[in-house]
N, C-alpha and C positions, 0 to 999 in steps of 0.2 A: 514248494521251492524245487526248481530242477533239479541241483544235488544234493540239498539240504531236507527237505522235508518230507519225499516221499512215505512210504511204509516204512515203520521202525518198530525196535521193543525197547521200551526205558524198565532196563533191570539194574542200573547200576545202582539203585537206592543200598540197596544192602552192603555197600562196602565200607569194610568198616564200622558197621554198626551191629551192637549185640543181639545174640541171635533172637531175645526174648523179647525184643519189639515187635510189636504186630504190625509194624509200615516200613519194616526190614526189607521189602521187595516190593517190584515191581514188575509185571510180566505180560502187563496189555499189551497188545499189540494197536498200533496207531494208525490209520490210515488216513492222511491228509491229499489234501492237494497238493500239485506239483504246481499254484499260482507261484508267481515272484512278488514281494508289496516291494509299496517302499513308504516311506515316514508320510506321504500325501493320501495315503490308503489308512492311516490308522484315524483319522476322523470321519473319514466316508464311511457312507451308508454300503457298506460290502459282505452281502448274505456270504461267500465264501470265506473271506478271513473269518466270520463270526463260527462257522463252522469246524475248519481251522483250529482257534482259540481253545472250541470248546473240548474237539476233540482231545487237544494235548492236555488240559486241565480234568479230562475224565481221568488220564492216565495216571496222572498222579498225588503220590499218596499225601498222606497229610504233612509228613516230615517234608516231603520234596514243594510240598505246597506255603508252605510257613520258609522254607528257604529262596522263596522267590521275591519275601520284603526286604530282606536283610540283604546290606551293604556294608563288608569292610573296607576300611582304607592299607593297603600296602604303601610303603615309604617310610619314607624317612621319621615321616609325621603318624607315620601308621605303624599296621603289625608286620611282621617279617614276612618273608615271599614264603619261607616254611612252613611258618603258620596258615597262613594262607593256602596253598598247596593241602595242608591238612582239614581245612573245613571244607574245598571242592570236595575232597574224595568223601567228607561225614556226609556229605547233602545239608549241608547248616546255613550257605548263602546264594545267594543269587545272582549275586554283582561284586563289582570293583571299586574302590575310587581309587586311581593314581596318586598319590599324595608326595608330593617333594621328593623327587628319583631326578636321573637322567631321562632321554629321550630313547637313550641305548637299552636303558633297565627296562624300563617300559614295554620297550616294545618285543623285547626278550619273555617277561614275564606274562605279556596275553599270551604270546604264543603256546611257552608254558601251559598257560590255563586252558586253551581252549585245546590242547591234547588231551588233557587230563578230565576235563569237563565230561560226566557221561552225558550228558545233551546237548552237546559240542553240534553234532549236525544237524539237531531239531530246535534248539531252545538254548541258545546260544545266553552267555552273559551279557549285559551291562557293563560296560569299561565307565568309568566317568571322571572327570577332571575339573580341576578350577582353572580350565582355562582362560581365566578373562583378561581382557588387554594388559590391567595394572598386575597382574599378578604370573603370569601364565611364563614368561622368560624365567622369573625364579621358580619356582612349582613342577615347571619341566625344564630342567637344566637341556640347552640343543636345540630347544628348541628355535624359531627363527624371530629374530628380532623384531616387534613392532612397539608401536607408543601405548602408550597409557592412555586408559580410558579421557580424564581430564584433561585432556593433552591434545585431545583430537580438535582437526580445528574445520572440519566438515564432514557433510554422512558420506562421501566418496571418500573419505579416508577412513570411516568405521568402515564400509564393506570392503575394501583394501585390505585392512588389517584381518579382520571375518575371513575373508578369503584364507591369505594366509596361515591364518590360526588353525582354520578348517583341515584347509591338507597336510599340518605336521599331524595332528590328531587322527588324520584317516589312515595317513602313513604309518602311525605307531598301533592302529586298532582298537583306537576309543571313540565311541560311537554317542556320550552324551556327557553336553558339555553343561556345566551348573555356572554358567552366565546367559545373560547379561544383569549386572546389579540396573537394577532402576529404582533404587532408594534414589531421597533428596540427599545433596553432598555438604550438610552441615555437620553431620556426625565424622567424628576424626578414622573411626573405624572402617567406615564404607562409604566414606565421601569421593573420595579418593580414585576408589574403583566405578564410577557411575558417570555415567552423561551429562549428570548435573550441575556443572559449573554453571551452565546455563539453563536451567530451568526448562526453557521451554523446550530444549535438543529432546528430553528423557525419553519421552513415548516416543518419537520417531526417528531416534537414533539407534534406541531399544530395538525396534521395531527393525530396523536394515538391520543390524547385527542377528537378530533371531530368524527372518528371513532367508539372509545368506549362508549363517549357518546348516538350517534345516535343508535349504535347498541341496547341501553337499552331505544329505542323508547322514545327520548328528543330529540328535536334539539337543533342543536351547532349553533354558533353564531362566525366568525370570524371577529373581531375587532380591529381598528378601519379605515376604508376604507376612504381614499385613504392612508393613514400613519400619526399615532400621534409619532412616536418615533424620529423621528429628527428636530420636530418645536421646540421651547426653551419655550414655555409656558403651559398655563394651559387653555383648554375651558369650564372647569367652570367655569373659570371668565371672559375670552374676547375670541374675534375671534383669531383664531392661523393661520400662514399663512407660506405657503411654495412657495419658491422663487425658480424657473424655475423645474428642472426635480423632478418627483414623482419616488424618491427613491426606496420607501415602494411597490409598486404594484408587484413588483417582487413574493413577500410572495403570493399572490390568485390564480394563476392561477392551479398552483398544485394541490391547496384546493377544487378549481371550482371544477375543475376534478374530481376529488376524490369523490364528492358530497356533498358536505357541503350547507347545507340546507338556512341557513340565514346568512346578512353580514349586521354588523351596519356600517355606514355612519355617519364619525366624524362633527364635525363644524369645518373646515379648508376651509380656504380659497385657491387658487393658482390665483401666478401671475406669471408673466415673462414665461410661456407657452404657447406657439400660440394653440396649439391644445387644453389644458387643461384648460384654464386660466376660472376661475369663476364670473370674472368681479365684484370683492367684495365682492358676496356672500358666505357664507358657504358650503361645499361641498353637504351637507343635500340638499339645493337649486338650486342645477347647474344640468340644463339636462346636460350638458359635462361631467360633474362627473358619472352620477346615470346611465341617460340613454345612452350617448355613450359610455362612459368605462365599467362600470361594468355591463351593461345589453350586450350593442351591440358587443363590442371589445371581453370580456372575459365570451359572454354569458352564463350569472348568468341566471338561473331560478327560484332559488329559495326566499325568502321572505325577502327584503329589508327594514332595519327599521333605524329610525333616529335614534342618541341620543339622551340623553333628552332634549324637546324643553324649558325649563327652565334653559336650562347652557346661558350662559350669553356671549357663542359665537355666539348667537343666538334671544334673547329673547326680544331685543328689533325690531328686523324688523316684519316690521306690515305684518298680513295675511301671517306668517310663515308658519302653517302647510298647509294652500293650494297651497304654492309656492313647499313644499316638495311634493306633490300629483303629481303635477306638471313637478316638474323634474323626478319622478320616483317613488318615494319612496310608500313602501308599507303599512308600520306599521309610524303611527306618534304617538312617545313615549314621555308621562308625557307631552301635553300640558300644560301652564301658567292655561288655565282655558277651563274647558272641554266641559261646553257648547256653550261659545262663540267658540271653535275651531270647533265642531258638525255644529252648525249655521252659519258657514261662509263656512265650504265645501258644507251643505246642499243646501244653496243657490246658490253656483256655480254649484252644480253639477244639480237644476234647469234651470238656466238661459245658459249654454254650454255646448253642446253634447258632443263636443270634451274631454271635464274633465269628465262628470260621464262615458267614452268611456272607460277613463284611472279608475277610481274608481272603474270600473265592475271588470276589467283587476286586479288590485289590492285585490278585494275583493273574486273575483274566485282564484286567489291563495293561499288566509289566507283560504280560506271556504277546497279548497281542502287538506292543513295543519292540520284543523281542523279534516277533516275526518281520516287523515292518521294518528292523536294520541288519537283517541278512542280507549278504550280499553271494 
């Protein structure tokens, strides 16, 4: 990156952190490339970003490596800017997600962040948002007015509003957007927010809004995988569970294709499915979900992130976000509690090769994301 990537030393690991840890520093010196990507570079076949990737992921240690899954939320719905401010400087997270502020706080608080960031010039954070049509005016108070997803009454009015969604988003420094919903809209929860008043609009209205999006260098977010629109409930409040065939998968593979960058991973459960069944767990938690569907069957390459681990389809099973690391998953979003989530993958991914095998694998894709939305 021109002014961003050149030669650097990432030593800021150690702030903050006691002296008795052995991943207390960092003191490689890094020499990348001065390429520039952009989000159309992170699926291509590109010997230099791979180089890139690898170099920054040599440089760092295990604590700054496990800080590249985790994503808290600031707001209203989230932890304080303080708090926040306080795990940049431990090296505990890697991202953001904006959660119910203004447009003013927002964009005050990346700024913030990315002073503070010690990888601010190499290895920038993740900002992320719920900015989808139905939600995104309250979510980001300022933000600029458009309709609701259900509401829309052609794909020149989804890329219209995409558009506009797009630049208050670039405007404030958030570079990855956790829409478009392409669930079915019978569910009360996220019918609402989806294309599917009409059935047939979903994929290809999906489709322009992820497009347009991506094209204004943000990634899209297709949600909620494997399908929330035909379970009868809510996982904000308990596990939601689909009984035999997965309806909803039909909606991705288009999208795959297409390129669609990132896919959140609901808290649903599946049973009565020989091939799918998740044996209790949340879909976030099932390698059958993560890793044989959506990685292997419908090879996804791009960056796979939970819900948030505070919905309550989820929150009470113990040692959650290392179960999601585990099954697949890339970005573990809004932990219960950030440092005990940090200190329980830290530890695993000491004590099993095989998990930090899956953590590198994980953290080389957010780093290579990372590089793909400097600007």
């Amino acid at each position: 990156m021109s002014v961003c990537i050149g030669a650097f030393i990432l030593q800021a690991c150690a702030q903050n952190q006691p002296t008795t840890t052995k991943d207390t520093k960092v003191e490689k010196k890094i020499t990348t490339s001065k390429e520039k990507y952009t989000l159309k570079d992170y699926l291509s076949t590109n010997e230099q970003l791979d180089k890139d990737v690898d170099a920054i992921i040599a440089a760092l240690n295990d604590r700054a490596l496990v800080a590249q899954l985790i994503m808290p939320a600031v707001g209203r719905l989230g932890l304080t800017n303080e708090v926040i401010e306080k795990q940049i400087k431990d090296t505990l997270i890697g991202g953001v997600l904006m959660l119910n502020g203004t447009k003013e706080e927002f964009t005050k608080w990346i700024s913030t962040y990315n002073e503070i960031n010690p990888y601010s010039k190499s290895l920038p954070f993740l900002y992320s948002a719920d900015a989808e049509p139905s939600l995104v005016n309250r979510k980001i108070i300022g933000s600029t007015p458009v309709s609701k997803a259900n509401e829309m009454k052609d794909i020149d009015e989804v890329i219209k509003f995409t558009t506009i969604i797009s630049k208050d988003l670039n405007a404030i420094g958030i570079n990855y957007n956790f829409s478009p919903v392409v669930d079915m809209s019978p569910n009360k929860t996220v019918g609402f927010r989806s294309f599917g008043a009409n059935p047939e609009n979903i994929i290809p209205w999906s489709n322009a809004f992820i497009q347009e999006t991506q094209k204004n260098n943000i990634i899209a977010t297709a949600k909620h995988f494997p399908g929330h629109g035909l379970v009868s409930g809510d996982t904000h409040k308990a596990l939601q569970m689909i009984d035999g065939e997965l309806k909803e998968i039909g909606n991705y593979p288009k999208l795959i294709e297409d390129g669609v960058l990132s896919i959140m991973v609901a808290h649903i459960a599946v049973k009565n499915n020989p091939e799918y069944d998740t044996k209790g767990l949340p879909s976030t938690l099932s390698p059958e979900i993560v890793q044989h569907l959506l990685r292997e069957k419908f090879n996804f390459k791009g960056l796979i992130v939970t819900d948030a681990m505070n919905m309550g389809g989820v929150n009470s099973i113990p040692n959650a976000e290392v179960k999601a690391i585990e099954a697949g998953c890339d970005i573990v979003l809004m932990p219960m509690n950030i440092e005990k989530a940090h200190a329980s993958i830290l530890k695993k991914v000491k004590e099993d090769a095989a998990f930090k095998a899956k953590v590198t694998a994980a953290a080389k894709r957010i780093v290579r994301m990372k590089l793909c939305t400097l600007k």
